[in-house]
C-alpha positions in Angstrom: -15.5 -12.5 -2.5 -17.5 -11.6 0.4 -16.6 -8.0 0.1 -17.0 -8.1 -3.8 -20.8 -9.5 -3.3 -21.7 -7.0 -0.2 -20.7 -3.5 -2.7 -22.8 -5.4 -4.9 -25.5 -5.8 -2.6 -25.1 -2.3 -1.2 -25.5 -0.7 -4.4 -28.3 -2.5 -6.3 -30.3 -1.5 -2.9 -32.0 1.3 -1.8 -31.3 3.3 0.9 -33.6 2.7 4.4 -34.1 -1.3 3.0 -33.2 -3.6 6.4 -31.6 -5.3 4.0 -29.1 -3.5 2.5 -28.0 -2.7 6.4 -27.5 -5.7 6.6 -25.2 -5.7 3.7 -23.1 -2.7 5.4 -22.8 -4.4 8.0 -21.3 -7.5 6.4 -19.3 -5.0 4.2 -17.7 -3.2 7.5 -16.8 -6.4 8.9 -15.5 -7.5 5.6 -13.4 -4.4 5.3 -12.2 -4.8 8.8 -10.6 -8.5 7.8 -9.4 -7.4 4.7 -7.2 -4.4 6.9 -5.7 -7.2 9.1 -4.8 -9.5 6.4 -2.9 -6.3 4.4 -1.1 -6.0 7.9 0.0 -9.3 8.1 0.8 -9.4 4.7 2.8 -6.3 5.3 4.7 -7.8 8.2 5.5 -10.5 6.0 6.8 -8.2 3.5 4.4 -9.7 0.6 2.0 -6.9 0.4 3.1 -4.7 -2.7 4.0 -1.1 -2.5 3.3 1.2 -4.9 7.3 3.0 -4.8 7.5 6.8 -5.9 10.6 9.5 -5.9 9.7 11.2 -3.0 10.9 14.3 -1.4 10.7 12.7 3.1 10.5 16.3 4.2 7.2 16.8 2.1 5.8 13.7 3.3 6.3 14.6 7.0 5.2 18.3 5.9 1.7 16.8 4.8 1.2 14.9 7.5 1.6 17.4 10.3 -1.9 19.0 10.6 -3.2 15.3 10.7 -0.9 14.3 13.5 -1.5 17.6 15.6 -5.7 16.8 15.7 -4.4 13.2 16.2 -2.0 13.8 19.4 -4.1 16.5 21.2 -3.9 20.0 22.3 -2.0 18.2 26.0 0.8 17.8 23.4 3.5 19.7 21.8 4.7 18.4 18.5 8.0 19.6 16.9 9.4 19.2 13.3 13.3 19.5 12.4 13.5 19.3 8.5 16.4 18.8 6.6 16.9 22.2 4.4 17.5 20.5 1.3 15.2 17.7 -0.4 15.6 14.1 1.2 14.9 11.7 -1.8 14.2 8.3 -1.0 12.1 5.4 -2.9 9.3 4.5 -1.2 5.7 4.1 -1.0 4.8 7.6 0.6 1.7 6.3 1.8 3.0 3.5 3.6 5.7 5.7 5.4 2.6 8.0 6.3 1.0 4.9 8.2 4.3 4.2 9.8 4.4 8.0 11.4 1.4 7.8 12.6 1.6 4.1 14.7 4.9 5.8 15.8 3.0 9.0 16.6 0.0 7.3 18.5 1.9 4.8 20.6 3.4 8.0 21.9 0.6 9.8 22.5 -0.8 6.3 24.7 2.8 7.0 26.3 2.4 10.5 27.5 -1.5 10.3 29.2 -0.4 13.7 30.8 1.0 15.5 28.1 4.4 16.1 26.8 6.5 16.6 23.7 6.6 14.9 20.2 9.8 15.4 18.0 10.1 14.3 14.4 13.8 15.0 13.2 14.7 14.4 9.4 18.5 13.3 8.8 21.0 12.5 7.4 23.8 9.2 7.8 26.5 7.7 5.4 26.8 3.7 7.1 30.9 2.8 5.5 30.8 -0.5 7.5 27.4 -2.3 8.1 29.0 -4.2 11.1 29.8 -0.9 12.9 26.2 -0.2 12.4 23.6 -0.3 14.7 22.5 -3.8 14.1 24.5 -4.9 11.0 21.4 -5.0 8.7 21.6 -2.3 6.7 24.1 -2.5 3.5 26.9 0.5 3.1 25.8 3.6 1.5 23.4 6.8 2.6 20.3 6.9 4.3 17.7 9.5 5.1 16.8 9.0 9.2 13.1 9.4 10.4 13.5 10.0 14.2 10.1 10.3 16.1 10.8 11.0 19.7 8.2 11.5 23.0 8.9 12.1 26.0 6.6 9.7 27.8 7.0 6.5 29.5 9.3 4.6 28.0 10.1 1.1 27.4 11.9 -1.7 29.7 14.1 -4.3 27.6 12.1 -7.3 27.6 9.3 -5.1 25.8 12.0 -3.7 23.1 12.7 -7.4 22.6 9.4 -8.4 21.7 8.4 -5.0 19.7 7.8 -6.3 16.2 6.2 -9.6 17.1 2.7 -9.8 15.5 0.1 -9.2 18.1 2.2 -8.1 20.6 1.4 -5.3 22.5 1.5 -3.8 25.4 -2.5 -2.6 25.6 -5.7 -3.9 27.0 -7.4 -6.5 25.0 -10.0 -3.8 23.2 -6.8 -1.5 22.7 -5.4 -2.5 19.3 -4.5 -5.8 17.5 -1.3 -5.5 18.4 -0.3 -5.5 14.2 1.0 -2.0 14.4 4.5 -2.3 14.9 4.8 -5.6 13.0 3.3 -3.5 10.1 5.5 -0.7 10.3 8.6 -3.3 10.5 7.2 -4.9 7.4 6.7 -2.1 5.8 10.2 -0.5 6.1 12.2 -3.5 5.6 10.1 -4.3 2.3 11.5 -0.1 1.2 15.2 -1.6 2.1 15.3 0.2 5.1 15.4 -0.8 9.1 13.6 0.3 12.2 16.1 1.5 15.3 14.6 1.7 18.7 16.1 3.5 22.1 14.4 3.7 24.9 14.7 3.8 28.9 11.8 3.4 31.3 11.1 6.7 32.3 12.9 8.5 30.3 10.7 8.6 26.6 11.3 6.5 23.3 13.0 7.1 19.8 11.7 5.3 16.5 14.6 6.1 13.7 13.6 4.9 10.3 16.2 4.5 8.1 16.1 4.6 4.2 18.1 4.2 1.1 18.7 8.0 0.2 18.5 8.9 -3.6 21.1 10.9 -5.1 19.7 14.6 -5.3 18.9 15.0 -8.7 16.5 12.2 -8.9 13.6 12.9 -10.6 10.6 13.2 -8.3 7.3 11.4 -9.7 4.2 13.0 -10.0 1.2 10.6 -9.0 -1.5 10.1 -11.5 -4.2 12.0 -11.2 -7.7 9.3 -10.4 -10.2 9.6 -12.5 -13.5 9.5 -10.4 -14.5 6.0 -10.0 -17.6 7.1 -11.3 -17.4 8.3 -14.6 -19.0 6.6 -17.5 -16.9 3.8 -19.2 -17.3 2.0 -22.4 -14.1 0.3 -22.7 -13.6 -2.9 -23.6 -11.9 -5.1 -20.8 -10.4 -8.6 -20.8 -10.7 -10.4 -17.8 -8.0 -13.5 -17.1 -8.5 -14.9 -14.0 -8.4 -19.2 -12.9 -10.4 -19.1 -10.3 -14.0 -19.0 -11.5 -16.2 -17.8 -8.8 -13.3 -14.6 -8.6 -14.0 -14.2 -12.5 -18.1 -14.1 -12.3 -17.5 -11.4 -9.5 -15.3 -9.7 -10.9 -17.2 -9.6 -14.2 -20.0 -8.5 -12.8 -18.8 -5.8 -10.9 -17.0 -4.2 -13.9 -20.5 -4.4 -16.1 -22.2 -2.8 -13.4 -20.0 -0.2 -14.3 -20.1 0.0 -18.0 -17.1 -2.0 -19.4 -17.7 -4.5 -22.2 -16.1 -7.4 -20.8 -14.3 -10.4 -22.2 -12.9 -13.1 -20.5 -10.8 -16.2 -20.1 -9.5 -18.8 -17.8 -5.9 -19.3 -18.2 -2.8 -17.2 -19.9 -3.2 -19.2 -23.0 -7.1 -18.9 -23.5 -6.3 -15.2 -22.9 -4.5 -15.5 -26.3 -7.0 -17.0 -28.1 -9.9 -14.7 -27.0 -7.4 -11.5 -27.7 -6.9 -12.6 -30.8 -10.5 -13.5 -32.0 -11.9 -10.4 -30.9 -12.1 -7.8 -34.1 -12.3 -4.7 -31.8 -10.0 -3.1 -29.8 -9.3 -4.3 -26.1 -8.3 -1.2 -24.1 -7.5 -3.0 -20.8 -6.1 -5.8 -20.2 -7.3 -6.8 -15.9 -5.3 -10.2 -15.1 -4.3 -12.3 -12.3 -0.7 -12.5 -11.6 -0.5 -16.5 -11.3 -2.3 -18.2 -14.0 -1.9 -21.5 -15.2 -0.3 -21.8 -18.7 0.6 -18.8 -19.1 1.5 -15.8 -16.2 0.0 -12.7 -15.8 3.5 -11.3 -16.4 4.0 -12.9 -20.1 0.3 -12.4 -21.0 1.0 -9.1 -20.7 3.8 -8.7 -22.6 2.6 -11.2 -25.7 -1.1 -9.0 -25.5 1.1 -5.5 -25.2 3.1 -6.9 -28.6 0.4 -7.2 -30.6 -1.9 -4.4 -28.8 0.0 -1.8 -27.7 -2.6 0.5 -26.9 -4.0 -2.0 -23.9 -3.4 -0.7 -21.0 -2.3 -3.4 -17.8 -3.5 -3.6 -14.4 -2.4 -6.9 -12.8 -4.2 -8.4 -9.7 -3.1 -10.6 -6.9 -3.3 -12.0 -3.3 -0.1 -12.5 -2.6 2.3 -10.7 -5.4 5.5 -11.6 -5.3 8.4 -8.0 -5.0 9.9 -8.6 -8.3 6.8 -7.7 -10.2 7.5 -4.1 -8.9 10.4 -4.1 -11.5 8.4 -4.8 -14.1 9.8 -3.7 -17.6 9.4 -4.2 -21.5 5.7 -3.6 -21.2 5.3 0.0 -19.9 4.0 1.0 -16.4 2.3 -1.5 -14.6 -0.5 -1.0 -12.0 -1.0 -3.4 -9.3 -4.3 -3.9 -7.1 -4.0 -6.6 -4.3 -7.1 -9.1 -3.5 -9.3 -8.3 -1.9 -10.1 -5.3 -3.3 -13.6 -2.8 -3.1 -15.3 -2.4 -6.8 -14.7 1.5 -6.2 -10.7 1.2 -5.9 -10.5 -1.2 -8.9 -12.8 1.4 -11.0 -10.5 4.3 -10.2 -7.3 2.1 -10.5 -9.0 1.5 -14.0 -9.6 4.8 -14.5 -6.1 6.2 -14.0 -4.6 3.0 -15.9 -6.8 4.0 -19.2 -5.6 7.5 -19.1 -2.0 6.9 -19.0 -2.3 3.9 -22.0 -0.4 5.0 -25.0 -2.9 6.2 -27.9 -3.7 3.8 -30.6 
């Protein structure tokens, strides 16, 4: 809410007004409580992840020009690929994050320079006792190692690693969410964290993660459509909550959609059905009373199969990443800027089926 009323703010006013600094201001610091909930949603393993095909060694590959402006010139950073593709299914995003917390608590660990390994890999786990902590079930895993050479860790700190708000740091030095986020993320992909470390004597991070069999398909990500290119579609808008709805309403005509709402799953229906034209997206909550998100969806997609999906939510629940019988599904989580829901919009319109 306080987000989705600051974009408005900012752009209904001109540039150099007191007031729309104002607004910025109360955008930034929206933004800023918006990042820690995702975190702690994410430690919590309710935030949703968008899961892809992807190749690890491409994802480490991208991120390597970022990490060397990130780490300094004071320190040497060294990549061991695997030589054939590493599939996995996982957000490649989210593992990106993860590398770089892992990368920057070793840079705070090596003040005085040193050396930062990232090691791809490969392990089959036959017993999941025998493994290192019994958490992971039987099968193969591709291994993230990122290794420094820097201070290290003594027990009691290994113990307490993945506590939220935890940390090691001076009070104006971090939130102390990193790691927790990291943990959340990679346990939510089906994978674990393994951590060795000595005082003195540097630290290893080894992610572990359900390898795919090598001739999975990899995914290609949709292409965004820029968030602002003229629109003249026709939305329906199903969210209970009403103050959500009016801003949300707004902020999609402020962008061109002819919008229709409702209340509930089953007003949904009735508005669907009275309206002669065609409905090209459908924008719903994901817990609605009457009717869900989920089967709104599916009884709209039966009778309009050209409406394209996108569901929204503040705390989605895992299983709607497996959603089936209605086509691809597109997720945005609450709260959300009006520029990400346009784009998500965007890209959910051009992948619709044609009427």
């Amino acid at each position: 809410m306080i987000l989705g009323h600051a974009n408005l703010m900012v752009d209904e006013l001109t540039a150099g007004d007191p007031i729309r600094e104002s607004a910025e201001e109360i955008r930034e610091a929206g933004e800023r409580a918006a990042a820690m909930t995702r975190q702690l949603l994410a430690f919590s393993r309710r935030q949703v992840l968008e899961p892809k095909v992807v190749d690890v060694n491409t994802v480490v590959t991208n991120l390597e020009r970022l990490l060397r402006r990130m780490i300094g010139e004071d320190i040497e950073l060294r990549i061991e690929s695997l030589p054939d593709v590493a599939l996995v299914l996982a957000d490649a995003g989210r593992i990106e994050q993860v590398l770089l917390n892992f990368a920057v608590n070793a840079r705070d660990a090596m003040p005085g320079g040193g050396t930062l390994t990232i090691e791809l890999g490969e392990v089959t786990i036959d017993d999941p006792e025998r493994s290192y902590s019994g958490s992971l079930a039987p099968g193969r895993y591709v291994t993230i190692a990122v290794r420094d050479s820097g201070s290290g860790m003594t027990a009691d700190t290994k113990e307490h690693l993945f506590e939220p708000f935890f940390t090691t740091k001076g009070p104006d030095h971090g939130t102390g969410l990193g790691l927790a986020t990291a943990y959340g993320i990679i346990k939510q992909s089906g994978g674990d964290i393994q951590v060795t470390s000595e005082p003195g004597a540097g630290s290893t991070f080894t992610v572990f993660l359900p390898q795919l069999a090598g001739d999975a398909a990899i995914l290609v990500l949709p292409v965004v459509v820029p968030a602002r290119a003229p629109v003249t579609e026709t939305l329906l808008l199903v969210e209970d909550e009403a103050a959500v709805r009016r801003l949300t309403k707004r902020i999609l005509e402020a962008r061109g959609y002819h919008v229709i709402e409702a209340a509930d799953g089953r007003q949904a229906l009735i508005v669907a059905a009275a309206h002669d034209g065609p409905i090209h997206l459908l924008l719903t909550d994901v817990v609605l009373p009457h009717l869900g998100g989920r089967e709104l969806a599916r009884q709209i997609r039966a009778i309009r199969p050209e409406t394209a999906v996108v569901y929204m939510s503040g705390y989605p629940d895992d299983s709607l990443l497996q959603e089936s019988g209605i086509g691809h599904a597109f997720f945005i989580v609450k709260p959300f800027t009006a520029d990400a829901l346009a784009a998500l919009l965007r890209t959910a319109v051009a992948q619709a089926p044609a009427a």
